[in-house]
C-alpha positions as CSV (number, residue, x, y, z in Angstrom):
1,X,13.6,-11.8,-27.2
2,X,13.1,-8.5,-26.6
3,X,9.0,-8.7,-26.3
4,X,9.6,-11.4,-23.9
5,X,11.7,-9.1,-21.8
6,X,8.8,-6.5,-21.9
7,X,6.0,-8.6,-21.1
8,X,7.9,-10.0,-17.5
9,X,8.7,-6.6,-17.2
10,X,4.6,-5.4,-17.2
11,X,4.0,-8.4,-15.4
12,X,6.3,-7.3,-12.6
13,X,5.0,-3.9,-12.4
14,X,1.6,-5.2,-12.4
15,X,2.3,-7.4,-9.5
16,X,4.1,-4.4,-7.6
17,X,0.8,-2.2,-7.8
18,X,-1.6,-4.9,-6.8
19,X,0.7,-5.5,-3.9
20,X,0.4,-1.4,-3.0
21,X,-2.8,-1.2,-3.5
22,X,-4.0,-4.5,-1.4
23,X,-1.4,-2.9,1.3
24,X,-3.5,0.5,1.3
25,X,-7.0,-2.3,1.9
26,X,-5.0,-3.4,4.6
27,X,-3.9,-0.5,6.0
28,X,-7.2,1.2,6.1
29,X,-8.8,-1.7,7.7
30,X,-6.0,-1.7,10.3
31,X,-6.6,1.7,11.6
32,X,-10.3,1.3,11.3
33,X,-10.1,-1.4,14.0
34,X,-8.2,0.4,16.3
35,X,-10.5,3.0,16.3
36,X,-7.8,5.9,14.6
37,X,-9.4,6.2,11.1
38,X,-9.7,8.6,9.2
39,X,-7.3,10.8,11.5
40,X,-4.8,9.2,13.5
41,X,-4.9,11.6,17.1
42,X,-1.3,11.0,18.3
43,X,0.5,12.2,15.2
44,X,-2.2,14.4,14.2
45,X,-2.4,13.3,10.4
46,X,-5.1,11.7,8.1
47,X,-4.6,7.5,8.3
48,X,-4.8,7.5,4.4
49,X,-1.6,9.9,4.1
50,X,0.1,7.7,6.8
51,X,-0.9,4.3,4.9
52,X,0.2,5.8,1.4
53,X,3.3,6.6,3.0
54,X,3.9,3.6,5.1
55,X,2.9,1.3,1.6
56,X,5.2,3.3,-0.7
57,X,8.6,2.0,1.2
58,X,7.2,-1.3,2.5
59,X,4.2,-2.7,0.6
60,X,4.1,-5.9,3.2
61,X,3.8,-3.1,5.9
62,X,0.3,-4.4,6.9
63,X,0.6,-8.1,6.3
């Protein structure tokens, strides 16, 4: 029982990191087409640091 419980555990946090990391693809492709990558002018902050940030507390952010 208890190596079931592990494995849909792993399987969860696997899912979670492929969701962040396809949310960073997203994001970076986002900012590329409006023209704001790799610095974004009107905050005055690299895209990638915005993106990691935006990712970590919504990981749909750029769906």
């Amino acid at each position: 029982m208890k190596i079931i419980i592990l494995i849909n555990l792993l399987l969860a946090l696997t899912a979670c990191t492929n969701k962040h990391d396809v949310c960073i693809k997203k994001g970076i492709q986002y900012y590329k087409d409006i023209g704001s990558y790799p610095k974004l002018s009107s905050e005055d902050v690299y895209a990638d640091d915005k993106i990691k940030q935006t990712c970590s507390s919504n990981p749909n952010a750029f769906d």
